[in-house]
ROVEXNU-186909 format. One record per residue (C-alpha): residue in three letters; z, y, x; residue number from 1. Coordinates in steps of 0.1 Angstrom, whole numbers, plus 2048, in hexadecimal, padded with zeros to 3 digits. Layout:
! ROVEXNU-186909
{"ALA", {Z, Y, X}, NUM}
...
END
This chain:
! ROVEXNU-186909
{"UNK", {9AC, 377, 61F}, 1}
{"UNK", {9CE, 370, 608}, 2}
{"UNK", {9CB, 35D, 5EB}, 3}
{"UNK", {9D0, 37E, 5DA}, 4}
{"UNK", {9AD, 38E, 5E3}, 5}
{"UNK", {9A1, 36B, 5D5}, 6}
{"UNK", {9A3, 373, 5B6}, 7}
{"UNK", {989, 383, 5A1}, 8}
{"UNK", {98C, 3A7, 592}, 9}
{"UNK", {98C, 39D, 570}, 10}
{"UNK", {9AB, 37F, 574}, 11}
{"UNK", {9BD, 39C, 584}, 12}
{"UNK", {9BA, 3AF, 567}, 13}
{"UNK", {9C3, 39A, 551}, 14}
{"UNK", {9E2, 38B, 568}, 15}
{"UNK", {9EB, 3B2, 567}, 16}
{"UNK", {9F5, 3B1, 543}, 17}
{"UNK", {A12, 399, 54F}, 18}
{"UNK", {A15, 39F, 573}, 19}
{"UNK", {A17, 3C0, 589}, 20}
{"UNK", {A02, 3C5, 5A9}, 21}
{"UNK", {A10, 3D8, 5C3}, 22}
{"UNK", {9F5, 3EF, 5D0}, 23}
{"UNK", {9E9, 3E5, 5EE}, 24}
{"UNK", {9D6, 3F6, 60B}, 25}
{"UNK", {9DB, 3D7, 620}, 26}
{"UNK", {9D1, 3D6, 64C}, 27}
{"UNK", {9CA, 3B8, 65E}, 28}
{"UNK", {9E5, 3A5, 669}, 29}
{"UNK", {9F9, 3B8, 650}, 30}
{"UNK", {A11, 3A4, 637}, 31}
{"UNK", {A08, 3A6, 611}, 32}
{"UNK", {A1C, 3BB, 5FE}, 33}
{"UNK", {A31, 3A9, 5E5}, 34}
{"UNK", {A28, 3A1, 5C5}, 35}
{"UNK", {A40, 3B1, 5A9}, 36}
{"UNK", {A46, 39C, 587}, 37}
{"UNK", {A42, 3B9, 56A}, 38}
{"UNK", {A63, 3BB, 558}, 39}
{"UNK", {A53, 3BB, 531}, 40}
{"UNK", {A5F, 3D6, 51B}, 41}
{"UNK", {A80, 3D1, 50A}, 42}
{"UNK", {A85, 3C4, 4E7}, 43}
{"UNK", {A9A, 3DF, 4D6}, 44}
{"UNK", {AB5, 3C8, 4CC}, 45}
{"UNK", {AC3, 3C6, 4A9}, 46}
{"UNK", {ADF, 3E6, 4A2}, 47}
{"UNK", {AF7, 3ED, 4AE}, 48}
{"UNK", {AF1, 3DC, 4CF}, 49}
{"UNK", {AD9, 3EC, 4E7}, 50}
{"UNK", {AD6, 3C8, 4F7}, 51}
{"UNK", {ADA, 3A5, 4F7}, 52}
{"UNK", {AEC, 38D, 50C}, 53}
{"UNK", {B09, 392, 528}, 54}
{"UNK", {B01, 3B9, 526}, 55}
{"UNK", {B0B, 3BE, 505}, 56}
{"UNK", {B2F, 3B8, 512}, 57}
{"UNK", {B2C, 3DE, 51F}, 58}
{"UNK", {B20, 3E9, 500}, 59}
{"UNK", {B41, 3DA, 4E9}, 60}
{"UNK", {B57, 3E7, 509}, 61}
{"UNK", {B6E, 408, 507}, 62}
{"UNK", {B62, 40D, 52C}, 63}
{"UNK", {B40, 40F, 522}, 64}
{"UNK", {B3B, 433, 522}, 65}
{"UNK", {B54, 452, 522}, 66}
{"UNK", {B5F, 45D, 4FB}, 67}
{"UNK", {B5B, 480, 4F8}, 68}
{"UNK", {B7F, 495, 4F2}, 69}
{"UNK", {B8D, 493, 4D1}, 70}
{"UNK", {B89, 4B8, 4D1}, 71}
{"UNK", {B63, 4B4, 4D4}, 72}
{"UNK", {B64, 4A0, 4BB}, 73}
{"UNK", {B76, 4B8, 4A6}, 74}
{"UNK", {B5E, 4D0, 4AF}, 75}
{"UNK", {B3D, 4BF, 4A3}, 76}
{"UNK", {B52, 4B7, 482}, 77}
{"UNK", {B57, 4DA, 47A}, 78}
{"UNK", {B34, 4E2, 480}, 79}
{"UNK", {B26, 4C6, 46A}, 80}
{"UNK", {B3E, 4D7, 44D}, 81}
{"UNK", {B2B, 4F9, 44F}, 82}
{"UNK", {B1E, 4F1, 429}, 83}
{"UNK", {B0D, 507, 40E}, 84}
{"UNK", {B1C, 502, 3EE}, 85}
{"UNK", {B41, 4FE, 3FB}, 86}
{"UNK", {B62, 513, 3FE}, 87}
{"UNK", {B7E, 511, 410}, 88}
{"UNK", {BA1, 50E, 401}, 89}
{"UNK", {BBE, 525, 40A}, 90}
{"UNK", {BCC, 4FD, 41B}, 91}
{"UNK", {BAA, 4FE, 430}, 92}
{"UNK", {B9C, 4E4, 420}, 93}
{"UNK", {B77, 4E2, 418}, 94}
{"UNK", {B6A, 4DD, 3F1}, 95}
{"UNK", {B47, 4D4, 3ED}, 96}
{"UNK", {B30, 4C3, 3D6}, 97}
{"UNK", {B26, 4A0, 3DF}, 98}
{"UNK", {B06, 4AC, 3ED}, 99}
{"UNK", {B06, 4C9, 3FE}, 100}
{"UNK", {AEA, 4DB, 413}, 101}
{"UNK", {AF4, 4CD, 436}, 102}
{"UNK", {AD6, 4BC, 44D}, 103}
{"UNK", {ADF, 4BC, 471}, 104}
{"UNK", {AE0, 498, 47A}, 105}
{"UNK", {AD1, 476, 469}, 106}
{"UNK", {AE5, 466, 44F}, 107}
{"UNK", {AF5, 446, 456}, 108}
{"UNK", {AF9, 43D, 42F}, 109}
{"UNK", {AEB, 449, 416}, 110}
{"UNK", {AED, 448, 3F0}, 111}
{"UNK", {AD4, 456, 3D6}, 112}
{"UNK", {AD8, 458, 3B2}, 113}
{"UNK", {AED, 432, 3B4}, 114}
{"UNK", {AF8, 41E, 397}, 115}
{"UNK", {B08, 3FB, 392}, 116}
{"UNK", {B0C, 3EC, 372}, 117}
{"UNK", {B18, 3CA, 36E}, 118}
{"UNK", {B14, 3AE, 35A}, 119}
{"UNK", {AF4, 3C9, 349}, 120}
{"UNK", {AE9, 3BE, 329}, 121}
{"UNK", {B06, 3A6, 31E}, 122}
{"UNK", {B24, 3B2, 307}, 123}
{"UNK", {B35, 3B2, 327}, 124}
{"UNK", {B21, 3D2, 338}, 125}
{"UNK", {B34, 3E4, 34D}, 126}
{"UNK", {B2C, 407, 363}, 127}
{"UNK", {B3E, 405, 37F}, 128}
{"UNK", {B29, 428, 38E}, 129}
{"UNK", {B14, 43D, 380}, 130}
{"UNK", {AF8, 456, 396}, 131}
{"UNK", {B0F, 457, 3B5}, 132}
{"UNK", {AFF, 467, 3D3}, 133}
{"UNK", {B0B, 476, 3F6}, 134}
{"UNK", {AFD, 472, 417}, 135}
{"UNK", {B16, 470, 438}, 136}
{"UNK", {B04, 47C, 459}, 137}
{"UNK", {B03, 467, 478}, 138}
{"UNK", {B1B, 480, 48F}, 139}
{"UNK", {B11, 475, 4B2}, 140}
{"UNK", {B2E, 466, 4C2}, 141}
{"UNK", {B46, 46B, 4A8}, 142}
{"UNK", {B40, 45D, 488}, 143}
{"UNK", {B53, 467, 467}, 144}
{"UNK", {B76, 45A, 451}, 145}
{"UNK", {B6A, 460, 42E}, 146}
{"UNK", {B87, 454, 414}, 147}
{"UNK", {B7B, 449, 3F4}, 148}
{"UNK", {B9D, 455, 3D7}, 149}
{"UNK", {B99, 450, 3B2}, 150}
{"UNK", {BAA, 43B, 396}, 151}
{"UNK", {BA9, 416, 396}, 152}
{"UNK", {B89, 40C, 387}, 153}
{"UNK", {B74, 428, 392}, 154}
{"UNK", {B5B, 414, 3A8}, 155}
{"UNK", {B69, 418, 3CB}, 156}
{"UNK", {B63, 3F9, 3DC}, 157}
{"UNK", {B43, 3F4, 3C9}, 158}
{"UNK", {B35, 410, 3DA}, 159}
{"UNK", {B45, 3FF, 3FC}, 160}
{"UNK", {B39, 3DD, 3EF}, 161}
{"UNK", {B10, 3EE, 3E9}, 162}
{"UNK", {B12, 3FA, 40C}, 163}
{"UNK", {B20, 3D8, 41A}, 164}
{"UNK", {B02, 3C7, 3FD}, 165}
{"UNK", {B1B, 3AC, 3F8}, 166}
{"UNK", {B07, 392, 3E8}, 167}
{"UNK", {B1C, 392, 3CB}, 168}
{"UNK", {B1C, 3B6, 3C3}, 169}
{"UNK", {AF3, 3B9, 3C7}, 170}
{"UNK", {ADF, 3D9, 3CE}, 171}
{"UNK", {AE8, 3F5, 3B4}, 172}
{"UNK", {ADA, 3F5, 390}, 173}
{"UNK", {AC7, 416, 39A}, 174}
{"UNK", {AC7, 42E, 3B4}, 175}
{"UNK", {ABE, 427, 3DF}, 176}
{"UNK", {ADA, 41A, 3F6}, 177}
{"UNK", {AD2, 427, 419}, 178}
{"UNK", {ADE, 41C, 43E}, 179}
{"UNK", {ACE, 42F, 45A}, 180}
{"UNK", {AB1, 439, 440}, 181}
{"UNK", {AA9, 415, 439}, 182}
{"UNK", {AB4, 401, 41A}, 183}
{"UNK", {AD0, 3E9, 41F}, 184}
{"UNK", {AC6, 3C5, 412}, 185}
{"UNK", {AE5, 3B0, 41E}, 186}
{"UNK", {B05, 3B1, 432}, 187}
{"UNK", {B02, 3B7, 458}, 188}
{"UNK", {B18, 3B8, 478}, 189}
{"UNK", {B13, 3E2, 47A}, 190}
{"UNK", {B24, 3E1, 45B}, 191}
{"UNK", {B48, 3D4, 45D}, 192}
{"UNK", {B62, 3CF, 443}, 193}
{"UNK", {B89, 3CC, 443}, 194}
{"UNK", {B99, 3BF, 420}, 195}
{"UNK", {BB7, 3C8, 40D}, 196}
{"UNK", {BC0, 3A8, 40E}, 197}
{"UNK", {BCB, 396, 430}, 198}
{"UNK", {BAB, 384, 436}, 199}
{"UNK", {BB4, 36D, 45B}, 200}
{"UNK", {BA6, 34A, 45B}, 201}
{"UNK", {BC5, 336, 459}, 202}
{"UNK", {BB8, 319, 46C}, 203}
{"UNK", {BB2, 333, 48B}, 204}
{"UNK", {BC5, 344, 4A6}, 205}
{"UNK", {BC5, 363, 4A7}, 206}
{"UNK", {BAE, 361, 4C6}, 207}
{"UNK", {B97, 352, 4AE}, 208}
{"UNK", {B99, 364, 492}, 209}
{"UNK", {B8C, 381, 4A5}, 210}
{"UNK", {B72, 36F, 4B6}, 211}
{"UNK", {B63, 365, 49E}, 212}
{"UNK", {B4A, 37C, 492}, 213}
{"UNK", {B40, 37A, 4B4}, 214}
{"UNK", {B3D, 357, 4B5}, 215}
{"UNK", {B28, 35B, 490}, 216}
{"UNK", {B0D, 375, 4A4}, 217}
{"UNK", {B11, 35D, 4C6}, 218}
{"UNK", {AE8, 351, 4C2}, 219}
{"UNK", {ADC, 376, 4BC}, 220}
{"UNK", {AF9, 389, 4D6}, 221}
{"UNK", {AF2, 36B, 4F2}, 222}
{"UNK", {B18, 373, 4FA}, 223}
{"UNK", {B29, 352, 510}, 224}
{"UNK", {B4B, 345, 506}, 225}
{"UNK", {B5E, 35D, 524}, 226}
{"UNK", {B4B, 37C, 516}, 227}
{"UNK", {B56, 376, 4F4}, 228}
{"UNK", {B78, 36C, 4FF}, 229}
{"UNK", {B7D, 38B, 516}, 230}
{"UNK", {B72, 3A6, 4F8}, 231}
{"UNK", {B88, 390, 4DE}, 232}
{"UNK", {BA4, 395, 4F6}, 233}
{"UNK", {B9C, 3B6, 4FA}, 234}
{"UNK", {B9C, 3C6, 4D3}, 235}
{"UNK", {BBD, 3AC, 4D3}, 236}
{"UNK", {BCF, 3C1, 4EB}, 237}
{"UNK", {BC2, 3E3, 4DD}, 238}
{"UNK", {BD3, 3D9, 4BB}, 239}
{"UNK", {BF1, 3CC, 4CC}, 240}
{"UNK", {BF0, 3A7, 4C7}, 241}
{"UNK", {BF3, 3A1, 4F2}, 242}
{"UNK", {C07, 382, 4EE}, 243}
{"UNK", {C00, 37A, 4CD}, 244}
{"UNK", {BDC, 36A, 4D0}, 245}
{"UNK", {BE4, 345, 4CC}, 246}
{"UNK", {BFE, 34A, 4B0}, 247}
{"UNK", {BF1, 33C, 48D}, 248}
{"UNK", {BEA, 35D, 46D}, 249}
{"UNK", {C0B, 34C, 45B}, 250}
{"UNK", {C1B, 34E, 478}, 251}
{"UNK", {C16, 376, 478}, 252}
{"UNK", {C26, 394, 45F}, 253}
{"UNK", {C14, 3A6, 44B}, 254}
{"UNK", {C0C, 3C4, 462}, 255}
{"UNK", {BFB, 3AD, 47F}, 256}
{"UNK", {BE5, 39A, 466}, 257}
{"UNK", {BDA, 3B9, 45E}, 258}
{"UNK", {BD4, 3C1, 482}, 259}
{"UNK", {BC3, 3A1, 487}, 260}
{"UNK", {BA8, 3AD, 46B}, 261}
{"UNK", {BA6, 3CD, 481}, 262}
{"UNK", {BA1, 3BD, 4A0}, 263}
{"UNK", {B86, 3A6, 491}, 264}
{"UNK", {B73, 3BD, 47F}, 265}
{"UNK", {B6D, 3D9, 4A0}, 266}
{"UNK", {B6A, 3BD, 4BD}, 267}
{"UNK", {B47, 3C3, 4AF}, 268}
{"UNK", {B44, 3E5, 4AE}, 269}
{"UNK", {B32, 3EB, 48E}, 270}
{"UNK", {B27, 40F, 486}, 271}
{"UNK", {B33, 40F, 465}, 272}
{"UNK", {B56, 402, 45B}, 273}
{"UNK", {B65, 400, 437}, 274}
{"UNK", {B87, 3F7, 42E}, 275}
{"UNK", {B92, 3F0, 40D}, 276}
{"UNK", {BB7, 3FC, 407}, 277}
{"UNK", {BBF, 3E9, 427}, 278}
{"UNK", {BE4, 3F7, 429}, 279}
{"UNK", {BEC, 3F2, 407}, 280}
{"UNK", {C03, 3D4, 40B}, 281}
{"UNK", {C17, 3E3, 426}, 282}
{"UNK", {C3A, 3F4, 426}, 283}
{"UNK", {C3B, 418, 432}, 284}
{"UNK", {C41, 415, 456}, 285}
{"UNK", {C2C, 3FB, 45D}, 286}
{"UNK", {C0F, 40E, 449}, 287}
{"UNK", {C1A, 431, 45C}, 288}
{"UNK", {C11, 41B, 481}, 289}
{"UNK", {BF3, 409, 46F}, 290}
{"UNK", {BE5, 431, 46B}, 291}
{"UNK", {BEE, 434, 48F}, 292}
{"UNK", {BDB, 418, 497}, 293}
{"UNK", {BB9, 418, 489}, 294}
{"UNK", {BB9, 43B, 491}, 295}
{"UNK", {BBC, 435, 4B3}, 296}
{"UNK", {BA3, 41A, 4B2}, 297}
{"UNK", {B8B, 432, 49F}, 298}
{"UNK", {B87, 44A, 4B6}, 299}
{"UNK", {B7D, 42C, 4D1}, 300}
{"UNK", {B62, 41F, 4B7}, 301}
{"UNK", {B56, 43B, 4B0}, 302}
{"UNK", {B49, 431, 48D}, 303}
{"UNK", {B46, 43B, 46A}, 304}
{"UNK", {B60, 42E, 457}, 305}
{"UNK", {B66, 42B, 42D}, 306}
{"UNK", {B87, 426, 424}, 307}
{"UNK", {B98, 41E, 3FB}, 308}
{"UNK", {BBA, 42B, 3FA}, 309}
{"UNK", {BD1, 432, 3DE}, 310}
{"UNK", {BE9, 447, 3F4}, 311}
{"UNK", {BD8, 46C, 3F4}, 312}
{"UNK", {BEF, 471, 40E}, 313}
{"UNK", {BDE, 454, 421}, 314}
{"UNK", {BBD, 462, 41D}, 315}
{"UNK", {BC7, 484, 428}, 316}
{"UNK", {BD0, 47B, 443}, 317}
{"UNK", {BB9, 45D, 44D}, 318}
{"UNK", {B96, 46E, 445}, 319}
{"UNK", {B80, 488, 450}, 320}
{"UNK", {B74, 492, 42A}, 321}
{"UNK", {B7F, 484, 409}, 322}
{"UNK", {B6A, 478, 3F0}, 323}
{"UNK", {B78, 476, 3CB}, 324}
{"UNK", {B6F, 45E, 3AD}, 325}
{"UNK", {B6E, 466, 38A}, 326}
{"UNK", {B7E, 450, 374}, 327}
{"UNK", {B68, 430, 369}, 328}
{"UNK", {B4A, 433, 368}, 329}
{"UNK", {B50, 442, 38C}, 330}
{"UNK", {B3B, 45E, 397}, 331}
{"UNK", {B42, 473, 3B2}, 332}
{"UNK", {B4F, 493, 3AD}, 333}
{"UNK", {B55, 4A6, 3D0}, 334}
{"UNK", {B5F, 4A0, 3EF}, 335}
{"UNK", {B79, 4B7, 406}, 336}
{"UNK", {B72, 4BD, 428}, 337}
{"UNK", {B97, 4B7, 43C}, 338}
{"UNK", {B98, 4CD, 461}, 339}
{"UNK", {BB6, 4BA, 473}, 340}
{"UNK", {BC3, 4DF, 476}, 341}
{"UNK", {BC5, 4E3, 450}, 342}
{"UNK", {BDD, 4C4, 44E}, 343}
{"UNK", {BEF, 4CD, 473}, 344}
{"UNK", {BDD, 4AC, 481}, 345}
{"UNK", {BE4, 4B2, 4A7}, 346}
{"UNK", {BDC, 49C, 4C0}, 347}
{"UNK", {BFE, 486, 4D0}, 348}
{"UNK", {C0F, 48F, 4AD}, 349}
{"UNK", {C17, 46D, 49C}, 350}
{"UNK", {C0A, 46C, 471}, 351}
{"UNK", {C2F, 46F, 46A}, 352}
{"UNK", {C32, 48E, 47E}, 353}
{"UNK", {C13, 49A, 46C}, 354}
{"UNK", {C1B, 493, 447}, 355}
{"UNK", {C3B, 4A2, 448}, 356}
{"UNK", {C2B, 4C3, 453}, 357}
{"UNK", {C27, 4DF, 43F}, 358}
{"UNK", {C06, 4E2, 443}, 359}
{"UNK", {BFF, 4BB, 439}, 360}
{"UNK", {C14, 4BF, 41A}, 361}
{"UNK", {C02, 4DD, 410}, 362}
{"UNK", {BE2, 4CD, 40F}, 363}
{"UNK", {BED, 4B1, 401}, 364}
{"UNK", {BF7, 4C3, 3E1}, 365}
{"UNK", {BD7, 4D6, 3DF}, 366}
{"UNK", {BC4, 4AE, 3E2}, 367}
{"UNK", {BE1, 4A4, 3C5}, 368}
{"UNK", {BD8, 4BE, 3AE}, 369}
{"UNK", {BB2, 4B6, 3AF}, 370}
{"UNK", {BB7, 493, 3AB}, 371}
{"UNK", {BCA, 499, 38C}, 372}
{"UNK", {BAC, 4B5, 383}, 373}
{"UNK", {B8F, 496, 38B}, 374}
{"UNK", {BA6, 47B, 379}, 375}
{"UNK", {BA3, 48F, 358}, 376}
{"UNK", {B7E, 490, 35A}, 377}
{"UNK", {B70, 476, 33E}, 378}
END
């Protein structure tokens, strides 16, 4: 008799909540089947990683899984923009409401009835948006480029700075702040965020600049000092800094800074990503490859991204739908749907290429002309 048959029904029962018996049907002289360890059921680990430790290196990897075509992509857009209360412009573009009747997928953010005073009930009150709402879908996949226009002072990166709950913004004054249907109540690595202003550690490389929000998760991601190395390497070399990652921010212009903040914010591949007028400070040509670039890059991530942008131009050509401000208090007045074809966005044609088209500048004085329409509204 093995030590197996030894013990009583009841200890085996209770064992089997930890351990599995292999069923056995055993003959004498016969060897015991082995005894198999139940694997217990996995932890769904915190977003956006489906798992901890050394396997997570797959999931912040470009050869983790195929990306569907750009043209798919295209494709699921153009049936997410299939709205009631919309029409479409002789340019192609797409006016609608803020809210119109579209529920095919989840939202990824949403915002109900949101306002944010500051500084309420002191002579220094100030409404920086008043009952804004709109709700972007969760496009499987793909993810959306909505650009936020408007006149300074409207409450653009406020509504950025609610979604990101930046401690020293707070949660709105009134209204519901929504990420993936649950209420946001702090900053959090599926959330990233790249500033208008250069924002590199000075005292780091470059290779640790964009380690280091790795190196900030390390306890929670369980990632070694060779993973973190190897994906910091690898965002460095998909923003073209190869050769550049032991080089000091001051010892970098003003376009690879830039590309620095880049690299660090998607080495973590968070689902959401804002960026605050983050090609502002650059000169034209550098700002014409920077579009280039994180378009590129998007289409890898995969995520949705908020961008601020002065230059309509810019958000014509960056963003999947516009969404524009009223002056302050800022409430939003519509948003316009932009199909690639409508602008002559082609795939292989560089943004020059594409804003020197016809089609691009006709659009872009049909976006002009509303925002002079909206910037009149009191």
């Amino acid at each position: 008799m093995s030590m197996f048959d030894k013990i009583p029904g009841w200890l085996k029962s209770f064992i089997g909540l930890f351990i599995k018996f292999e069923t056995r049907n055993e003959e004498p002289g016969k060897k015991p089947a082995a005894i198999a360890i139940a694997k217990p059921a996995a932890k769904q680990a915190a977003f956006p990683f489906p798992e901890t430790g050394e396997k997570n290196q797959s999931r912040l990897s470009s050869e983790a899984k195929p990306s569907i075509s750009i043209t798919a992509k295209n494709e699921l857009k153009a049936e997410s923009r299939k709205l009631e209360q919309s029409f479409t412009s002789p340019c192609g573009l797409i006016h609608a409401p803020p809210i119109a009747e579209k529920r095919r997928y989840q939202p990824i953010v949403s915002f109900k009835n949101v306002t944010k005073i500051f500084n309420k009930g002191t002579e220094n009150e100030f409404v920086a948006i008043e009952n804004v709402s709109f709700e972007i879908e969760d496009l499987p996949d793909v993810g959306e480029f909505i650009a936020l226009v408007g006149p300074s002072g409207c409450g653009k990166s406020t509504v950025l700075n609610l979604i990101q709950a930046f401690q020293e913004v707070g949660p709105p004054t009134h209204g519901e702040i929504l990420v993936r249907n649950k209420p946001v109540k702090g900053p959090g690595r599926d959330r990233g965020m790249i500033f208008q202003k250069y924002s590199s550690f000075p005292h780091l490389t470059v290779l640790d600049n964009v380690k280091f929000g790795l190196e900030l998760n390390r306890e929670e991601l369980g990632f070694s000092d060779k993973t973190m190395n190897h994906l910091a390497m690898e965002m460095i070399k998909k923003v073209g800094l190869n050769g550049h990652e032991d080089k000091y921010p001051y010892q970098l212009s003003g376009g690879q800074q830039q590309r620095v903040a880049i690299a660090r914010t998607l080495v973590l591949k968070p689902r959401i990503i804002f960026m605050d007028e983050p090609f502002s400070a650059l000169d034209e040509p550098t700002r014409i490859e920077m579009q280039q670039l994180i378009t590129d890059l998007w289409h890898e991530v995969e995520a949705t991204v908020f961008i601020i942008t002065h230059s309509l131009a810019e958000a014509l050509y960056l963003s999947d739908r516009i969404f524009m401000f009223t002056p302050s208090p800022g409430r939003l007045n519509k948003q316009i749907f932009i199909p690639p074809e409508a602008i002559g966005k082609i795939p292989g044609h560089s943004p020059l290429e594409v804003q020197e088209s016809q089609p691009f500048k006709a659009a872009l004085k049909e976006i002009t002309d509303e925002f002079i329409k909206i910037g009149d509204i009191n």
